[in-house]
C-alpha positions in Angstrom: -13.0 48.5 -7.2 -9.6 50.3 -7.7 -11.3 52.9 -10.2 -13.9 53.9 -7.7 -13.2 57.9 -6.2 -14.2 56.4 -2.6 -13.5 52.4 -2.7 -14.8 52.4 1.1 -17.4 54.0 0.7 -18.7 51.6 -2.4 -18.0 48.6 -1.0 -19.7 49.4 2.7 -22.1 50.7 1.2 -22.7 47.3 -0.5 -22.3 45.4 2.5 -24.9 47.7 4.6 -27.5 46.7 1.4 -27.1 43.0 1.4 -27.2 42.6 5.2 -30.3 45.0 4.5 -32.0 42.2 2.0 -30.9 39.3 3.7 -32.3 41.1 7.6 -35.4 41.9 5.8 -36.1 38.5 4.3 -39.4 36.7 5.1 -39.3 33.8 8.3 -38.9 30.5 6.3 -41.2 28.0 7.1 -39.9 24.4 6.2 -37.5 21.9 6.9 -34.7 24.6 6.6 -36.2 26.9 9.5 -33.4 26.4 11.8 -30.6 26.7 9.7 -32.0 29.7 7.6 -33.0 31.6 11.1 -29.4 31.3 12.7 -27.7 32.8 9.4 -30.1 35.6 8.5 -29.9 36.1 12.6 -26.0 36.1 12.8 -25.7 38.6 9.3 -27.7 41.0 11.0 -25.7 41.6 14.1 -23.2 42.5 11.7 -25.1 45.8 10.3 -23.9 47.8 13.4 -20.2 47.2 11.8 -20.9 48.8 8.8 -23.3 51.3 10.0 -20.7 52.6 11.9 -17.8 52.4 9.4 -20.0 54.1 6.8 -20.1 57.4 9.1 -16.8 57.1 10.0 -14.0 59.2 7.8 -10.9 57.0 8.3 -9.9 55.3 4.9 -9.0 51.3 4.6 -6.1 49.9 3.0 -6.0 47.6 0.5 -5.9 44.5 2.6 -9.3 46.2 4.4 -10.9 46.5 1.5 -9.7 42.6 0.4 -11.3 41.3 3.4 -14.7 43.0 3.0 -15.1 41.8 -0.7 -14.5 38.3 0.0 -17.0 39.1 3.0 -19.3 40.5 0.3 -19.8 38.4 -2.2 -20.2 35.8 1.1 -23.1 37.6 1.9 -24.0 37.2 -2.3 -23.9 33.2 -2.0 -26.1 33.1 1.2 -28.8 35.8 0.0 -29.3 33.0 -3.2 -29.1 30.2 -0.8 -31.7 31.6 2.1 -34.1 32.4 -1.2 -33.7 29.4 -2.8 -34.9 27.2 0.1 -38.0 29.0 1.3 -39.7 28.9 -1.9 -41.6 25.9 -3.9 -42.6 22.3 -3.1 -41.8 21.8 0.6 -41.6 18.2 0.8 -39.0 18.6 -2.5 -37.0 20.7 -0.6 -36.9 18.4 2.4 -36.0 15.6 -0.2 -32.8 17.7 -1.3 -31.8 18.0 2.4 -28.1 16.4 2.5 -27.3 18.7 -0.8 -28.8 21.6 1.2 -27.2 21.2 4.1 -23.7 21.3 2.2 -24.5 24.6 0.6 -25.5 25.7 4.4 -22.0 24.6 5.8 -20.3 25.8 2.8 -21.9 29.2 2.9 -21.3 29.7 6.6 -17.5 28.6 6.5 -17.1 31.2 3.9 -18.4 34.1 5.7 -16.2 32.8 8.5 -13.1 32.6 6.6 -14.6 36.5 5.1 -14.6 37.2 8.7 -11.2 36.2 9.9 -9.8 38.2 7.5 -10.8 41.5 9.3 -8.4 42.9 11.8 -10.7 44.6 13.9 -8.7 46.5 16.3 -7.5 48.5 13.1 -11.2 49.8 12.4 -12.4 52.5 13.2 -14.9 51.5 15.6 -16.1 51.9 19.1 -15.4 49.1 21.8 -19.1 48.3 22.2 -19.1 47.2 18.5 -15.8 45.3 17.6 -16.8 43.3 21.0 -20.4 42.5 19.4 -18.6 41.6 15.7 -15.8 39.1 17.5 -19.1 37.7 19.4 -20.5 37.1 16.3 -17.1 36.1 14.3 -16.9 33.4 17.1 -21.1 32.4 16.0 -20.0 31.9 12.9 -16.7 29.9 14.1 -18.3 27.8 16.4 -21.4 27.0 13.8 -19.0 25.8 11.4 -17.3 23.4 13.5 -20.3 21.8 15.0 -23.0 20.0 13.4 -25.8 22.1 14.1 -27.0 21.4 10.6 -27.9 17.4 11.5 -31.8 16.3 11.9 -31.1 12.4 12.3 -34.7 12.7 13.5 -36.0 13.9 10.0 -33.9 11.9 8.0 -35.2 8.9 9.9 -38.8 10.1 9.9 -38.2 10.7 5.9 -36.9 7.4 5.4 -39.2 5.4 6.8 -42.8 7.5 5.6 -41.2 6.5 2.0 -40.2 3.0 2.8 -43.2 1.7 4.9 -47.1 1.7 3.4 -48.9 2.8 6.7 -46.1 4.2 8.5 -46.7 5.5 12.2 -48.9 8.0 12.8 -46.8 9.8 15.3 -44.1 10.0 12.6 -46.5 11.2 9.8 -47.3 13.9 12.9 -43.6 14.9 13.3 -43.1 15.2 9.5 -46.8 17.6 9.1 -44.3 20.0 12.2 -41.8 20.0 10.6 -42.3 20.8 7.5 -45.4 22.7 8.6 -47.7 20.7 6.5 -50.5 21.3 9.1 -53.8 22.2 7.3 -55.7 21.0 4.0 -54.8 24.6 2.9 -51.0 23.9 3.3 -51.2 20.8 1.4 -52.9 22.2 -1.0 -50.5 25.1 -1.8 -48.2 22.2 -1.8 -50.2 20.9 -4.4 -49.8 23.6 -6.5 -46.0 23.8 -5.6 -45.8 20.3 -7.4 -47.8 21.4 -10.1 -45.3 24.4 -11.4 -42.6 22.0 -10.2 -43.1 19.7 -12.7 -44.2 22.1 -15.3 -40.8 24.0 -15.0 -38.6 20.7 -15.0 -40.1 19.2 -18.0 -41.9 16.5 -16.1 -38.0 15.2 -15.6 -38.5 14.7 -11.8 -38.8 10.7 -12.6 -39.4 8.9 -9.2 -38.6 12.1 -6.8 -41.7 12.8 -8.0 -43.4 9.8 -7.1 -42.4 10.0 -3.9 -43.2 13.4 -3.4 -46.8 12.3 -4.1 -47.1 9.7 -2.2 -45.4 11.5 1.1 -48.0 14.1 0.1 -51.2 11.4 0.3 -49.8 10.0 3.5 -49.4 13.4 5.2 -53.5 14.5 4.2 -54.6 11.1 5.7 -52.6 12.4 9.2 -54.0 15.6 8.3 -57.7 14.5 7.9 -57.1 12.0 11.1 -56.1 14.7 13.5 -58.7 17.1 12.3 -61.3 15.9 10.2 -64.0 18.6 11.2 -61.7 21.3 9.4 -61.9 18.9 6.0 -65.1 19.0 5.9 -65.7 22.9 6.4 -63.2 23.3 3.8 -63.7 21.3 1.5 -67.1 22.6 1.2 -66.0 25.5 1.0 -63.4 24.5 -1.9 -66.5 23.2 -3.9 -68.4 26.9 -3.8 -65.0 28.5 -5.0 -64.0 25.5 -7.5 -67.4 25.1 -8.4 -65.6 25.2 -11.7 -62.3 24.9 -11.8 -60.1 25.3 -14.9 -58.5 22.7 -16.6 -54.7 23.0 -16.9 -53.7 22.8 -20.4 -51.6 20.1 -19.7 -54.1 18.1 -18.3 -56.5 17.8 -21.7 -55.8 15.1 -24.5 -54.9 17.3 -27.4 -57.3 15.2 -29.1 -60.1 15.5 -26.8 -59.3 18.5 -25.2 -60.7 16.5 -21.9 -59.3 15.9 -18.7 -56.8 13.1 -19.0 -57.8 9.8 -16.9 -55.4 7.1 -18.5 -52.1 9.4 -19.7 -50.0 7.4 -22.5 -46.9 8.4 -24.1 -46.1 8.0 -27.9 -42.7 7.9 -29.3 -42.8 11.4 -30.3 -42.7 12.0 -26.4 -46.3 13.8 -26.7 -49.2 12.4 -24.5 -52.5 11.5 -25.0 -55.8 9.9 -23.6 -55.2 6.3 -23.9 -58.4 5.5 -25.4 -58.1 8.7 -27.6 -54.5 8.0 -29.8 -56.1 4.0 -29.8 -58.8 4.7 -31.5 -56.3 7.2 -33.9 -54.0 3.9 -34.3 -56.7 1.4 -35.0 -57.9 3.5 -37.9 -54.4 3.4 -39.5 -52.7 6.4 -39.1 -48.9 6.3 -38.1 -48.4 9.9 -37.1 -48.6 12.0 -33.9 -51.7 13.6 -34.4 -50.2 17.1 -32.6 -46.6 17.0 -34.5 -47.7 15.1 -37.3 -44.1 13.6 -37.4 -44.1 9.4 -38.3 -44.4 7.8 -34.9 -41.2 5.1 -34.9 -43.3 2.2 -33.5 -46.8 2.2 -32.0 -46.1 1.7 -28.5 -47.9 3.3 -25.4 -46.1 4.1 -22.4 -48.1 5.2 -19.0 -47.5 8.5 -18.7 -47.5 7.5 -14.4 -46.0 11.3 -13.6 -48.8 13.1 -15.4 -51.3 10.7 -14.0 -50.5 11.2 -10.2 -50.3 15.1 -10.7 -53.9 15.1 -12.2 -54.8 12.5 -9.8 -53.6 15.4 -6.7 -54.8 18.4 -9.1 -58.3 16.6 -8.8 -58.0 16.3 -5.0 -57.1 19.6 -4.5 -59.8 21.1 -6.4 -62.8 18.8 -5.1 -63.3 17.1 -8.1 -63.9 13.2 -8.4 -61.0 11.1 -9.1 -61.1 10.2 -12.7 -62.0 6.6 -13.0 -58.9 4.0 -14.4 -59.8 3.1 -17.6 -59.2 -0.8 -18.6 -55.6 -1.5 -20.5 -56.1 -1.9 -24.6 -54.4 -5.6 -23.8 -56.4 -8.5 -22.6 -55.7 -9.1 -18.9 -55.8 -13.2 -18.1 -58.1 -13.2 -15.2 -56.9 -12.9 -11.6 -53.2 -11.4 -12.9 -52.2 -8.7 -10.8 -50.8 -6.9 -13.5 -52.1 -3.5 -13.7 -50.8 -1.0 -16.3 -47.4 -2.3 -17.4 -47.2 -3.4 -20.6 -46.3 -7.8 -20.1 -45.0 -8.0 -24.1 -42.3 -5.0 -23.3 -41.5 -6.8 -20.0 -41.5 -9.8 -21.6 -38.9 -8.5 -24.2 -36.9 -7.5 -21.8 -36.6 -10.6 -20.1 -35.5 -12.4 -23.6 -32.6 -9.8 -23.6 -31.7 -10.5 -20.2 -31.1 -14.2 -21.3 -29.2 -13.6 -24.8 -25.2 -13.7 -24.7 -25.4 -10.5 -26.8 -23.5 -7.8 -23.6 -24.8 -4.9 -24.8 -28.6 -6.4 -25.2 -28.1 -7.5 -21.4 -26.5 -4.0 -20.5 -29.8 -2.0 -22.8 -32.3 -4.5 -20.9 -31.5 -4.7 -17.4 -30.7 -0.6 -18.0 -34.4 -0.5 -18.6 -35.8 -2.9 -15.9 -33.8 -0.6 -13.3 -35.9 2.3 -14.1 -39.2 0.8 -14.8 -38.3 -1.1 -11.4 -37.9 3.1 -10.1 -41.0 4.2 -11.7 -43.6 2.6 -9.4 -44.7 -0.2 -7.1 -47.2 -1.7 -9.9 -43.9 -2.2 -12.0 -42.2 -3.5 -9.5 -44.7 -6.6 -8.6 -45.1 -7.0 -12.8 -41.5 -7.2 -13.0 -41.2 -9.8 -10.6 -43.9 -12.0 -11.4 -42.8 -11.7 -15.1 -39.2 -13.8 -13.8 -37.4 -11.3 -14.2 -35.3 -11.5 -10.7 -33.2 -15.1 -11.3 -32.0 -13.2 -14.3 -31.1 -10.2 -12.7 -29.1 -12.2 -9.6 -27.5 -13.9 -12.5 -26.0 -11.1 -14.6 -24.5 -9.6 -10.6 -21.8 -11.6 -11.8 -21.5 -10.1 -15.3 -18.0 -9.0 -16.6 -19.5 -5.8 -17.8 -19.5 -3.1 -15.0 -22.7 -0.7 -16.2 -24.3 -4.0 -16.6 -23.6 -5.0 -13.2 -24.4 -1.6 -12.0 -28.1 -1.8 -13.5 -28.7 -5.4 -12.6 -27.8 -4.5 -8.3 -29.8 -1.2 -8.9 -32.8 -3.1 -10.6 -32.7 -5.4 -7.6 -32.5 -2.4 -5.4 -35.4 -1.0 -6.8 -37.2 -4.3 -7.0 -36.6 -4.9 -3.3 -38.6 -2.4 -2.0 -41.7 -4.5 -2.5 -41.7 -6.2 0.9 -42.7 -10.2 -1.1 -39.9 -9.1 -3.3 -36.9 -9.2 -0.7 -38.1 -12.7 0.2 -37.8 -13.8 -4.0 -34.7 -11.8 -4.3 -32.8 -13.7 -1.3 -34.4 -17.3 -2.4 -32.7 -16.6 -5.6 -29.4 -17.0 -4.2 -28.8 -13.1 -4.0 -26.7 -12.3 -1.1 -23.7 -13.8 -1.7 -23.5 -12.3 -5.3 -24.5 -9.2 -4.0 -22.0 -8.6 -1.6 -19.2 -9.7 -3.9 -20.5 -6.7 -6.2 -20.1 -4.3 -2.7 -16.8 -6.2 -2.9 -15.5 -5.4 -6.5 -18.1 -3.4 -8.1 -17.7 0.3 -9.4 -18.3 2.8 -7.0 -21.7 3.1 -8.2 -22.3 -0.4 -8.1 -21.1 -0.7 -4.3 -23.2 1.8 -2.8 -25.9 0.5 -4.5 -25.1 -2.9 -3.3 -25.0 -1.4 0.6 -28.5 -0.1 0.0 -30.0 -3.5 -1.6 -28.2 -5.4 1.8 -30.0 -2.7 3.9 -33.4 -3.2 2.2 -33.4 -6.9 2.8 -32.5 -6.5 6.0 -35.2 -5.0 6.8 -36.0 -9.1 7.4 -34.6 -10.2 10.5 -34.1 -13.8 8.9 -31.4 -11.7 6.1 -29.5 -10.5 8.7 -28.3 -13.3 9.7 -27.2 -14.5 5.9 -25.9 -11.3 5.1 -23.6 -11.3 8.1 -22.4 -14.6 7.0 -21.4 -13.7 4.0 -19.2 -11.4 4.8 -21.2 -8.0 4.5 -19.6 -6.3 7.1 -16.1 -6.1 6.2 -17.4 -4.7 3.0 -19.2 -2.3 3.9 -17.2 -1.1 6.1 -14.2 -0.6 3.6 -17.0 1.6 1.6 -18.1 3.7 5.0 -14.5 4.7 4.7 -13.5 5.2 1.4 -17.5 5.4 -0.1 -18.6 9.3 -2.2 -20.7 11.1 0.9 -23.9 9.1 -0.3 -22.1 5.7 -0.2 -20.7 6.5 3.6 -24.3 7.2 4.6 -25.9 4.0 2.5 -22.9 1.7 4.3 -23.8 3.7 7.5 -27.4 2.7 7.3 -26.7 -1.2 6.2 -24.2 -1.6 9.4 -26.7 -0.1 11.7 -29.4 -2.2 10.4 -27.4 -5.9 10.5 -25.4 -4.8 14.1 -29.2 -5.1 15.7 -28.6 -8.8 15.2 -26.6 -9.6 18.4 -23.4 -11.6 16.1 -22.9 -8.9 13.4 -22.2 -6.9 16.4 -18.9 -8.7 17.2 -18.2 -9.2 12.7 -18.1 -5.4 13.0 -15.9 -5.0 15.9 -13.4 -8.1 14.6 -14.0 -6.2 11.2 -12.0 -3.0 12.7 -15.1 -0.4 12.8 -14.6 0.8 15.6 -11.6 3.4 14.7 -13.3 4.6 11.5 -16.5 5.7 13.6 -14.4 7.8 16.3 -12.5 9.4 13.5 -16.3 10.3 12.0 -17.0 11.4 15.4 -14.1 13.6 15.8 -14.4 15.1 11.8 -18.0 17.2 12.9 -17.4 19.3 9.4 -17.7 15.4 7.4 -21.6 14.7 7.9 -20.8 11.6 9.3 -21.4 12.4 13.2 -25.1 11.3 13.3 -24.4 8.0 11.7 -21.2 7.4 13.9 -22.9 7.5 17.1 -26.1 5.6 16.6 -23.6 3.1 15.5 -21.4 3.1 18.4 -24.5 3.2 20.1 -25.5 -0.6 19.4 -22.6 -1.9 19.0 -21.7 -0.4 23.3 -24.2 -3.2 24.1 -21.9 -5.9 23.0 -19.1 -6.9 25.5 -16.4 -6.9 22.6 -17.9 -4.1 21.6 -17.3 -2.3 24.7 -13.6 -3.4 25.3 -13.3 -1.7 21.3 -14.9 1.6 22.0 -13.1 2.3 25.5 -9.3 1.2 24.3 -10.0 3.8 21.0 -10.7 6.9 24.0 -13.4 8.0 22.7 -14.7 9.8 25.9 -13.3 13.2 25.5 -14.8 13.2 22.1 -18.1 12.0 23.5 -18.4 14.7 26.2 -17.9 17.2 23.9 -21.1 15.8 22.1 -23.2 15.5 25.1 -22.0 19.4 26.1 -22.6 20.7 22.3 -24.1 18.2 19.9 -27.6 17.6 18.7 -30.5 16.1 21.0 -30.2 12.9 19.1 -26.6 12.8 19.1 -26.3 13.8 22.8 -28.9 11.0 23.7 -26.5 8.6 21.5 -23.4 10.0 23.4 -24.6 9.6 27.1 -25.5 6.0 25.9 -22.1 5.2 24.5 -20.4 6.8 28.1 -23.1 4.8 30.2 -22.2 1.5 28.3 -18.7 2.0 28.3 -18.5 3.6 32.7 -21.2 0.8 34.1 -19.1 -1.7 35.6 -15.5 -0.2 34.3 -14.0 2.2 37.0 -11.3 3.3 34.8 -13.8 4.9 32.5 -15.3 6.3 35.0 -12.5 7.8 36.2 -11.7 9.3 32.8 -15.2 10.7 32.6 -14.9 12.8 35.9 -11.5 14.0 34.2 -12.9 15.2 30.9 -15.5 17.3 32.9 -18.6 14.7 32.0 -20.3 15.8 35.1 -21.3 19.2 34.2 -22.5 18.1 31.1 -24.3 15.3 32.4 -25.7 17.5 34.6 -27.2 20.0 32.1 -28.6 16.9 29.8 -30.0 15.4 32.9 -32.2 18.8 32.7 -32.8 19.8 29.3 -32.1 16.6 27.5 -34.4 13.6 25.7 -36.3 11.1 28.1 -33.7 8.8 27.5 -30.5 11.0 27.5 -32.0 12.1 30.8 -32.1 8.6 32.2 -28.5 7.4 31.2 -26.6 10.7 32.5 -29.3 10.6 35.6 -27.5 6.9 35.8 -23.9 8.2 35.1 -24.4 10.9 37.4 -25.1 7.8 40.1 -21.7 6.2 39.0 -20.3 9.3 39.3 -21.5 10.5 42.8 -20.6 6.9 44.3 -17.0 7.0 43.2 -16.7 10.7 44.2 -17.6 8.9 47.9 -15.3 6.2 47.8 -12.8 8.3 47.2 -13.4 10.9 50.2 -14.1 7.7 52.6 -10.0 6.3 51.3 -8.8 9.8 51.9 -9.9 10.0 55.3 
């Protein structure tokens, strides 16, 4: 910059180009809309700045010049951010949303900080505009204090469309909205989204891309329920213009050159037709027919990624599901095995049970991610006896083999028959003294196995009374961002149960969640709240809440927080001002009824109710104090 003839004019100029590209970019239409709206609409109030300075003739010292750099390169960081999120597989995106969000926060706190640098009444500038920039400087300042970034409603909808087979239609809905998913022909382009997805990452997407397609499935049934007339036009329509579609290469068996129905790797990592590379073994060769290099054993591995992308390519393009074709192996009648492989399993298992550590560490390694891969593992894995052993080695000495034993359980557990096998064999106690002592990894895997099987009202009982809660909340405060949310989650889930409600309080929760409320920059808010919110219900509970003085903190929610959080909020205040005149008291101090008063408008049904009900409290005590004075 200092060998430029005109350093003001250079770096202006640059700043009048990228809040050009960044006002001109297209509306984003995903999970991000919100978020990418607000900053491309904040960085364009700021081209009347610059417009002006750039036809203005007064210089800039160096410190000027400092200032707009950092504001600069800023602007740089959000113009790859904004692109980066309204391109490519939607429901991917959505999936990446706590990493996402970060980058969103980050992003905006620099162009703050970029903007506090600016001393604007040493600009040349008229009134009109420094008064528009310190508006927007005070956006930008007030967007990265409050979490305007939070969607508890999406990550709730997300969580349970993965977790639950037929989740409710009304969530499927919201999901379709808000990730505008609407049509067949959106879901189709986010078909072929996943296809060049995969294709650039190698097919190294592992489960994400599992559950991409099986979020995708769900949200075409909701699709084809709420408008099946439009499927039927279009698909007919799809058959005239994919009368005959072309194969992807990556689709045909390099030895067929067919569509693939049953994908199997070898050990070369190439795949082919199952039936197609048999046929190549049983005639005696040893090589990979493409690389011709010596194949190290003679194994076949579904190829489950490749399969489900054909599987949607198919779908897409109105051609007939191809038909599974029956495993090599010999199936003993009525197993429900499908297409894992029972000798690898079996293998597996015998490692389990050896005293050799690193046989245990290698096997129950591999279990975890073939426990990842799919739900057909998952109920092989467990019929195969495979989760006695795994409980069992919770207690190893070895922490990676620890770490893959809770995980493999985690993974296990989301096979609803599963939890039920997993807590007969004597899991909870185990598993909470990993949450106890584990590696970090270990623990917040441990949180998210507790919060699986409690999914079972029956566990959250046992869970509590094994001493859970202390636990997990020693990792909701000292837990990596991930482990905070996945100790969040368990607590929330167990506090439904009326007793873990007061194990909680007694356990000291209480003062970590109002300093989560208080932190809005940690990402903790949403979680904080809905706990506080269940836990307000509970007499002890109460008494907690109200001697930690939270209500300040919680008006401040109700006047600027989220609609979930604000809902959450006016619940807390109601629990903690029906019946307790001090509180209420307090409220009227900290200005609660003029925010009451605009939720009671503009809030959600039931944030409306409880400040409707507050207001009530409010109004009587405003009486009996005017009948005392007189």
């Amino acid at each position: 910059m200092g060998g430029s003839e005109n350093p003001k004019a250079e770096v202006v100029g640059r700043l009048v180009e990228s809040i050009k590209e960044i006002s001109g970019l297209p509306e984003c239409q995903n999970v991000y809309k919100r978020m990418y709206g607000n900053l491309v609409r904040r960085v364009k109030l700021l081209s009347h700045l610059f417009e002006e300075l750039k036809d203005s003739d007064e210089s800039l010292n160096d410190e000027q010049l400092g200032a707009f750099e950092s504001l600069r390169v800023a602007l740089d960081s959000a113009m790859t951010l904004l692109k980066s999120v309204n391109q490519g597989s939607k429901l991917y995106l959505a999936l990446q949303r706590n990493e996402t969000v970060d980058k969103f926060q980050q992003t905006t706190e620099k162009i703050e900080a970029a903007l506090s640098e600016i001393s604007y009444n040493e600009l040349d500038i008229s009134e009109e505009v420094q008064e528009q920039i310190e508006l927007v400087h005070a956006q930008f300042k007030r967007a990265k204090s409050q979490s305007e970034f939070a969607d508890l409603q999406l990550d709730l909808d997300m969580a349970i469309a993965q977790k639950e087979k037929d989740p409710d239609p009304a969530i499927l809905k919201r999901l379709s909205e808000k990730l505008h998913l609407r049509t067949i022909n959106d879901l189709k382009k986010e078909s072929t989204e996943l296809h060049e997805l995969v294709i650039a990452s190698d097919g190294e997407l592992g489960d994400c891309f599992e559950t991409i397609s099986s979020l995708l499935r769900k949200l075409k049934d909701c699709v084809l329920t709420e408008n099946p007339e439009v499927d039927t036009l279009e698909s007919e329509k799809g058959s005239i213009k994919h009368r005959s579609p072309v194969i992807p290469d990556d689709f045909r068996c390099p030895i067929s050159l067919e569509l693939m129905k049953d994908p199997v790797i070898v050990s070369t990592g190439q795949t082919y037709e199952r039936s197609c590379i048999q046929k190549w073994l049983d005639a005696g060769h040893r090589t990979c027919p493409k690389t011709q290099q010596t194949l190290l054993h003679t194994a076949l591995t579904p190829n489950y990624v490749l399969k489900s992308l054909i599987a949607l390519w198919c779908e897409s393009n109105g051609i007939e599901l191809p038909k599974k074709q029956g495993n090599c192996r010999t199936k003993k009648s009525g197993s429900s095995l499908s297409d894992c492989d029972r000798t690898a399993i079996k293998a597996l298992l015998d490692k389990l049970s050896s005293n050799d550590t690193e046989q245990q560490r290698a096997a129950a390694g591999e279990l975890r991610l073939l426990a990842k891969r799919n739900a057909d593992n998952r109920v092989c894995i467990a019929e195969a006896g495979a989760i006695p052993l795994l409980v069992e080695l919770l207690s190893s000495t070895d922490p990676r083999t620890q770490e893959h034993a809770v995980t493999a359980l985690l993974n296990l557990s989301i096979n609803e028959s599963n939890k039920g096998t997993i807590v007969n064999a004597g899991a909870i106690p185990d598993i909470v003294d990993v949450l106890k002592n584990g590696s970090m990894e270990a623990r917040e895997n441990a949180a998210a196995t507790l919060f699986s099987l409690s999914v079972l009202d029956e566990n959250k009982v046992a869970i509590g009374a094994a001493g859970a809660i202390p636990a997990l909340i020693k990792l909701l405060c000292e837990g990596t961002p991930r482990g905070k949310k996945d100790a969040a989650t368990a607590i929330f889930n167990l506090s439904i149960y009326q007793g873990n409600k007061a194990r909680a309080v007694k356990a000291g929760i209480v003062v970590p969640l109002i300093q989560f409320l208080k932190d809005a920059g940690g990402g903790m808010v949403d979680e904080a709240l809905a706990i506080m919110a269940i836990l307000a219900s509970h007499h002890e509970g109460r008494i907690a809440i109200g001697q930690a003085e939270p209500i300040p903190t919680l008006v401040d929610v109700i006047r600027t927080g989220s609609p979930r959080n604000r809902e959450n909020a006016a619940a807390v205040l109601w629990s903690l001002c029906t019946g307790d005149l001090l509180q209420l008291k307090l409220a009227k101090e900290d200005g609660a009824e003029q925010a009451l008063q605009e939720l009671s408008e503009n809030g959600t049904d039931r944030a409306k109710r409880k400040a409707g009900s507050i207001l009530e409290l409010l109004q009587r005590l405003e009486g009996e104090d005017s009948l005392q004075n007189s």
